[in-house]
The first five atom37 places (N, CA, C, CB, O) and aatype in JSON, in Angstrom:
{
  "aatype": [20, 20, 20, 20, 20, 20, 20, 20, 20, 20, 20, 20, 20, 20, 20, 20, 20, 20, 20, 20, 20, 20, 20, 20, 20, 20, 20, 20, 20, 20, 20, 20, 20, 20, 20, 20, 20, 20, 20, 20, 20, 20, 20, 20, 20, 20, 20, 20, 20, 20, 20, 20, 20, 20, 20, 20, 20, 20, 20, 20, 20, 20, 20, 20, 20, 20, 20, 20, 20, 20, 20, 20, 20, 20],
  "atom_mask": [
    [1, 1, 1, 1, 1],
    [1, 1, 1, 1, 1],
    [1, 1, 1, 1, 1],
    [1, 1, 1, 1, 1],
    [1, 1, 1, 1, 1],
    [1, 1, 1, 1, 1],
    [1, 1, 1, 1, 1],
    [1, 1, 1, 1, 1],
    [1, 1, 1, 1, 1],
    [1, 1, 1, 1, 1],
    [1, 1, 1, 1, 1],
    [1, 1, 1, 1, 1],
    [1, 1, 1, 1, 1],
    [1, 1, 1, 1, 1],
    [1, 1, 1, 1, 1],
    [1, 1, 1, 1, 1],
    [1, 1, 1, 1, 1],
    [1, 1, 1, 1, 1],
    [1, 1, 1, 1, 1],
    [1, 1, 1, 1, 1],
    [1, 1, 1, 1, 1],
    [1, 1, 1, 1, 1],
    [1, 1, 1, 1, 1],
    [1, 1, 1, 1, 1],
    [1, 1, 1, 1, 1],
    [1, 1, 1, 1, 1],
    [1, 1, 1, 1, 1],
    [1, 1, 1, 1, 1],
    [1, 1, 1, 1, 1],
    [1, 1, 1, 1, 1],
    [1, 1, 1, 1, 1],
    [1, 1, 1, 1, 1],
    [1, 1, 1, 1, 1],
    [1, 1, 1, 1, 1],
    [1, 1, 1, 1, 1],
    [1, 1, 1, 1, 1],
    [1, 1, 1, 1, 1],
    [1, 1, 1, 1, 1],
    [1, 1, 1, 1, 1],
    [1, 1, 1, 1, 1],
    [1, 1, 1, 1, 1],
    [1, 1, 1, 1, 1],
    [1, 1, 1, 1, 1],
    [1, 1, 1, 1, 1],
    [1, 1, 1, 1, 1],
    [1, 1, 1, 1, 1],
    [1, 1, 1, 1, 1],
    [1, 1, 1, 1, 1],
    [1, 1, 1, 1, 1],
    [1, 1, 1, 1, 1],
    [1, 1, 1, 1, 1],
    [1, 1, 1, 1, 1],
    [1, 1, 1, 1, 1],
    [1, 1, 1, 1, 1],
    [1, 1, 1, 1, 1],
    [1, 1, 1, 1, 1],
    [1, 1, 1, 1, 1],
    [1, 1, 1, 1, 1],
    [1, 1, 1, 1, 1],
    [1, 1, 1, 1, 1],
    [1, 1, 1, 1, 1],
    [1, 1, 1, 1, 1],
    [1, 1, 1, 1, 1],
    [1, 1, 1, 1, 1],
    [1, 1, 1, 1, 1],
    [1, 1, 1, 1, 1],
    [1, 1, 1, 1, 1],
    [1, 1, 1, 1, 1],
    [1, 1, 1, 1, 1],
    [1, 1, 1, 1, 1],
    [1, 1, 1, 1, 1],
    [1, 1, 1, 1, 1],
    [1, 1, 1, 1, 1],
    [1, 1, 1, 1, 1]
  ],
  "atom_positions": [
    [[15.95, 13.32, 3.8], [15.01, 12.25, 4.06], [13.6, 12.77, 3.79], [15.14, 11.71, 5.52], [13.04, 13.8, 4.17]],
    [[13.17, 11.69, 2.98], [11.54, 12.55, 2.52], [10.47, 11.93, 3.28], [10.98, 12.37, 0.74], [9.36, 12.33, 2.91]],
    [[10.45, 10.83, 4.49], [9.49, 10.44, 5.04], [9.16, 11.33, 6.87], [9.83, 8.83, 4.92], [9.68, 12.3, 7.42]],
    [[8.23, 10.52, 7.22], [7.81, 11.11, 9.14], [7.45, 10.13, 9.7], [6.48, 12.23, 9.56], [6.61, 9.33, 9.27]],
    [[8.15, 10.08, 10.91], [7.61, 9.0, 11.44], [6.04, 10.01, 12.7], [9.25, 7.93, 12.34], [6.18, 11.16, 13.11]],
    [[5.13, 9.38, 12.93], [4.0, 10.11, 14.2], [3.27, 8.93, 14.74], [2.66, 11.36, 13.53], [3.27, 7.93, 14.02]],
    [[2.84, 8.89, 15.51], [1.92, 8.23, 16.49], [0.46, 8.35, 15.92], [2.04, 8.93, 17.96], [0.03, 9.33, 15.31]],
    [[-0.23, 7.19, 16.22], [-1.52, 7.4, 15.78], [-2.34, 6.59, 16.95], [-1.75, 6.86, 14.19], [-1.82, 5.99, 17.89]],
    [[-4.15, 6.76, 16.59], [-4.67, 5.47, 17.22], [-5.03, 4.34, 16.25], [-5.92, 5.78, 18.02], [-5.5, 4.38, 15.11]],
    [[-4.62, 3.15, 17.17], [-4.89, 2.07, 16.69], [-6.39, 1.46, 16.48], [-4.2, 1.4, 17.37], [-7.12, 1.28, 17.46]],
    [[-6.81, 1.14, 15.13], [-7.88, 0.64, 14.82], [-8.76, -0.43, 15.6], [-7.59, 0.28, 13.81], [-9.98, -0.55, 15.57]],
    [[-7.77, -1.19, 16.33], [-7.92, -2.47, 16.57], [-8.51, -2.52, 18.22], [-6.47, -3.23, 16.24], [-9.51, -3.08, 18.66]],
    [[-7.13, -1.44, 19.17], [-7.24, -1.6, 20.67], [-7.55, -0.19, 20.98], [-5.87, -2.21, 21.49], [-7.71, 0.1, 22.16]],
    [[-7.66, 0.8, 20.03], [-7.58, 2.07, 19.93], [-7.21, 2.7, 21.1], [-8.63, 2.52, 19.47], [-7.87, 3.42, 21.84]],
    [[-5.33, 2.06, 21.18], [-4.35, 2.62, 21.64], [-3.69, 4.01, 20.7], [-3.47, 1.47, 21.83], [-3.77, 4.32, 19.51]],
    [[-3.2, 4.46, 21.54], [-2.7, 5.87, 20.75], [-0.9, 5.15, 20.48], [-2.84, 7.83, 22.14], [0.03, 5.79, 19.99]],
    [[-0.84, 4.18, 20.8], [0.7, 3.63, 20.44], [1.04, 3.27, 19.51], [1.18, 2.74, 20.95], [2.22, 2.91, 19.51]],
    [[0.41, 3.15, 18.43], [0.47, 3.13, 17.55], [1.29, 3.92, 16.66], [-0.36, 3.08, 17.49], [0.81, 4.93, 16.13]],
    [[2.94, 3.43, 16.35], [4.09, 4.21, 15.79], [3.47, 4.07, 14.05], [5.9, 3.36, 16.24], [2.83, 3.13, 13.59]],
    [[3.89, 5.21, 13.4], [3.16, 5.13, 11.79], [4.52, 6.0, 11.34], [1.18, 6.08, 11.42], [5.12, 6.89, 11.94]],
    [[4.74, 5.36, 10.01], [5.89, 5.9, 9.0], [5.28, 5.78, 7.49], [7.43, 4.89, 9.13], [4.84, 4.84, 6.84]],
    [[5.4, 6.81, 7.32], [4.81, 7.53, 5.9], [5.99, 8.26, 4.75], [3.7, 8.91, 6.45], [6.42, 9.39, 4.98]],
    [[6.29, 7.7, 3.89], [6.92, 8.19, 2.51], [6.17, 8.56, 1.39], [7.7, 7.27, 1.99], [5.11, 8.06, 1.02]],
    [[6.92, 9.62, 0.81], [6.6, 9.61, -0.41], [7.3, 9.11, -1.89], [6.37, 10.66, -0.4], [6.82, 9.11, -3.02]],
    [[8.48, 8.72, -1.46], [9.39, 8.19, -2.4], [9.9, 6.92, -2.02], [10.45, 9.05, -2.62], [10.29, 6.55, -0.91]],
    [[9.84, 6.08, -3.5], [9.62, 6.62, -4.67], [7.95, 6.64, -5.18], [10.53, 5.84, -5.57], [7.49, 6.84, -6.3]],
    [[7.41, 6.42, -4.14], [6.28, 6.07, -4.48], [5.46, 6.55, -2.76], [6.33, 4.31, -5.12], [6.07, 6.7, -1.7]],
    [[3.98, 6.69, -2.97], [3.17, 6.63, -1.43], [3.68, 5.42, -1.02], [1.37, 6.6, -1.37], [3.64, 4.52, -1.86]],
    [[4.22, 5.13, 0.24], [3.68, 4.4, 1.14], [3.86, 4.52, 2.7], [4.01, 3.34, 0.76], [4.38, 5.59, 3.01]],
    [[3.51, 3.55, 3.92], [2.94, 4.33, 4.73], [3.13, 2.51, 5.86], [1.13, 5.29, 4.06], [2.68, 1.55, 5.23]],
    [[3.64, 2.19, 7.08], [3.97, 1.25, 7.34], [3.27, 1.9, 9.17], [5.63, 0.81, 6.76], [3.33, 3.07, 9.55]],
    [[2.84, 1.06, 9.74], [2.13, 1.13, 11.52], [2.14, -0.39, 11.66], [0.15, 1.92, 11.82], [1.98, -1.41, 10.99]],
    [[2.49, 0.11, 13.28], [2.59, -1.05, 14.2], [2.03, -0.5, 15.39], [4.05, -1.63, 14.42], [2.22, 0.67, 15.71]],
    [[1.25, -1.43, 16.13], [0.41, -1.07, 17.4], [1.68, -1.62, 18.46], [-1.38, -2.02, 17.54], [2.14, -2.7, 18.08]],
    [[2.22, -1.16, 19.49], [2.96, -1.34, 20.4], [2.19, -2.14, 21.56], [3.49, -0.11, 20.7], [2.67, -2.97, 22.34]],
    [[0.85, -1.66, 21.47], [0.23, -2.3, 22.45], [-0.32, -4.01, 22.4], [-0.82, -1.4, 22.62], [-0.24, -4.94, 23.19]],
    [[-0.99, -3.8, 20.82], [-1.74, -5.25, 20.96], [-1.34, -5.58, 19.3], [-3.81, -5.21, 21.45], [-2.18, -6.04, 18.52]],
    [[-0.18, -5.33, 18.98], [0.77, -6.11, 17.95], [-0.08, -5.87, 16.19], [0.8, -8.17, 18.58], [0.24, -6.44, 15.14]],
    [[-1.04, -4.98, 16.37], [-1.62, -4.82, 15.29], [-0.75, -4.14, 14.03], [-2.74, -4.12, 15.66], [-0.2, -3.05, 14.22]],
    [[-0.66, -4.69, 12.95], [0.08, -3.82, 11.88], [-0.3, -4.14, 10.53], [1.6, -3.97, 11.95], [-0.8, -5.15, 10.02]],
    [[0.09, -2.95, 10.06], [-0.32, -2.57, 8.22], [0.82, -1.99, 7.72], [-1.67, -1.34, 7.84], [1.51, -1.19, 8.34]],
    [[0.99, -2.35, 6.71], [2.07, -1.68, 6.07], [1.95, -1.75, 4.35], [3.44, -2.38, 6.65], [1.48, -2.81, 3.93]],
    [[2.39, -0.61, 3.2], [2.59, -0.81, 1.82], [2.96, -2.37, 1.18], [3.68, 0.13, 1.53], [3.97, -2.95, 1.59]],
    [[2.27, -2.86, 0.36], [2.54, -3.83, -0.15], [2.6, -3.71, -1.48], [1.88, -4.65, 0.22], [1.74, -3.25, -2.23]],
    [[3.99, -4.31, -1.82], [3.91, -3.95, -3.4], [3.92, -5.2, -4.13], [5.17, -3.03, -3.96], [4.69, -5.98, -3.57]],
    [[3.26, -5.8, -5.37], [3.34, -6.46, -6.48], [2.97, -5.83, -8.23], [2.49, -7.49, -6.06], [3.13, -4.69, -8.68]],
    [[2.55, -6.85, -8.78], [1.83, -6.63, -10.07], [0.56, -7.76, -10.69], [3.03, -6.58, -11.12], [0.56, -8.98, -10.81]],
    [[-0.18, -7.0, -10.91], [-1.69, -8.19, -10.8], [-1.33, -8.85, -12.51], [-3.98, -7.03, -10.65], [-0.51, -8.39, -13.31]],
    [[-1.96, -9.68, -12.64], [-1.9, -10.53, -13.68], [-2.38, -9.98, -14.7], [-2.44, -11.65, -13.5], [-2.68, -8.8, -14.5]],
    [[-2.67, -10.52, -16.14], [-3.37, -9.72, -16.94], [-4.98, -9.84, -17.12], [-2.76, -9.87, -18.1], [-5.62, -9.08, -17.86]],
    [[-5.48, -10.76, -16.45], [-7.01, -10.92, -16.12], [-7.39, -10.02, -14.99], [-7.39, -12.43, -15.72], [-8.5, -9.49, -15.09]],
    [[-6.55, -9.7, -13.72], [-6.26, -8.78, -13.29], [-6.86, -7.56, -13.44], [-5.39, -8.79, -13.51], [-7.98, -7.15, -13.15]],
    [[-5.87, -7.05, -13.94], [-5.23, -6.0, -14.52], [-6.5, -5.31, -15.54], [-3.79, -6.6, -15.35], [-6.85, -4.13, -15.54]],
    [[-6.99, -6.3, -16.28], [-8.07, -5.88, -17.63], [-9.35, -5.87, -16.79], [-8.19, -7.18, -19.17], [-10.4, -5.31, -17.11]],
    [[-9.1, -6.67, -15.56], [-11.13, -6.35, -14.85], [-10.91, -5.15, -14.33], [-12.01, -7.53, -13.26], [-11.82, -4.32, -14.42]],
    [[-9.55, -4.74, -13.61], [-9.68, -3.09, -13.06], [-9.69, -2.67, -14.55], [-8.19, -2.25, -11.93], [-10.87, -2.38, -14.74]],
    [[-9.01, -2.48, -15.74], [-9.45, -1.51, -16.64], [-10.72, -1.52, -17.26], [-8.66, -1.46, -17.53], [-11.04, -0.6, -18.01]],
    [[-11.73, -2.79, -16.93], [-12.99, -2.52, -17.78], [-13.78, -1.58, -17.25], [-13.82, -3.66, -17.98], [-14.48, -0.74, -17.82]],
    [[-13.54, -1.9, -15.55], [-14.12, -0.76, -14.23], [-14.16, 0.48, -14.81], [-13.08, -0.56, -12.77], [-15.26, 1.01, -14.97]],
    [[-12.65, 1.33, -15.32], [-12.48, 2.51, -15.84], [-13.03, 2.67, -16.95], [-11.38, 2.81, -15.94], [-13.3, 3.79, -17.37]],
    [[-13.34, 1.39, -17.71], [-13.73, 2.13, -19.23], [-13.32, 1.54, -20.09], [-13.28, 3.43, -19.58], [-14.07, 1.23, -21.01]],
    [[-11.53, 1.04, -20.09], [-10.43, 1.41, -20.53], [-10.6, -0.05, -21.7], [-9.07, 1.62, -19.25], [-11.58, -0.79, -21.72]],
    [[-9.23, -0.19, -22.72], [-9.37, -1.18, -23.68], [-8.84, -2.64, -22.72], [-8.37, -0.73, -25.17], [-8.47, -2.35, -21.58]],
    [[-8.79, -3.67, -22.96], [-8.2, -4.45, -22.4], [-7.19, -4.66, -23.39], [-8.93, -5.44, -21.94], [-7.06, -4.46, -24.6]],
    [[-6.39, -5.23, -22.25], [-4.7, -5.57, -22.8], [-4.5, -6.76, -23.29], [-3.56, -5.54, -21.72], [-5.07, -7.63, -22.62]],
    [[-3.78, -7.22, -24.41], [-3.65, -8.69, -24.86], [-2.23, -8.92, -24.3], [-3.79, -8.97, -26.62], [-1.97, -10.08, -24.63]],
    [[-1.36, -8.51, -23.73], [-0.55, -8.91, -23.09], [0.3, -8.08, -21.84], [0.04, -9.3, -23.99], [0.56, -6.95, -22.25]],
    [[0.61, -8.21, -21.01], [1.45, -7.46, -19.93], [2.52, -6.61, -20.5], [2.14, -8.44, -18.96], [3.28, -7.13, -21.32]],
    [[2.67, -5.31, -20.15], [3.37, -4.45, -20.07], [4.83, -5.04, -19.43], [2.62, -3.44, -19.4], [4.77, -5.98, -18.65]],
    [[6.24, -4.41, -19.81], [7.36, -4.95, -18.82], [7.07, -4.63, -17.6], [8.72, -4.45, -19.03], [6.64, -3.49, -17.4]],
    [[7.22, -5.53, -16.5], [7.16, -5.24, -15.22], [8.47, -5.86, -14.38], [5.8, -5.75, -14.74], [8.85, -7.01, -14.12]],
    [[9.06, -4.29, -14.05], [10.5, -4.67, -13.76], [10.21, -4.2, -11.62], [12.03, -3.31, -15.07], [9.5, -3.47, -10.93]],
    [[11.2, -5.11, -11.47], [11.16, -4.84, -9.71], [11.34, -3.25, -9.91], [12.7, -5.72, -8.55], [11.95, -2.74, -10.85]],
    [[10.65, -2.5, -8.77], [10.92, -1.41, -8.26], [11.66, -1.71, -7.18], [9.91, -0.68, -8.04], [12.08, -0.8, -6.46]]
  ]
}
């Protein structure tokens, strides 16, 4: 098993109950729930559109895309 589960404080009630689970496979992600006052975050996965997609690459520099890459479920 490649993840941990640890306790943290919560942002919200900044309770220390706050249960947190962190992976690295197949990818970062990282899921908390506040026990106390129901606060939670967790990895969210999609794929941005291609207008998207080309305003984060102008940010970098990068060429823009005339059409989407395959984007298969992970």
């Amino acid at each position: 098993m490649s993840g941990c589960s640890y306790t943290s404080c919560c942002p919200n009630c900044g309770s220390e109950d706050m249960k947190c689970y962190s992976d690295y496979k197949p990818y970062d992600i990282q899921d908390n729930v506040c026990l106390n006052c129901g606060f939670y975050a967790y990895t969210n996965q999609g794929y941005m559109s291609l207008a998207e997609l080309n305003v984060a690459r102008a940010e970098e520099e990068l060429e823009p895309l005339k059409e989407l890459p395959l984007q298969e479920k992970v």
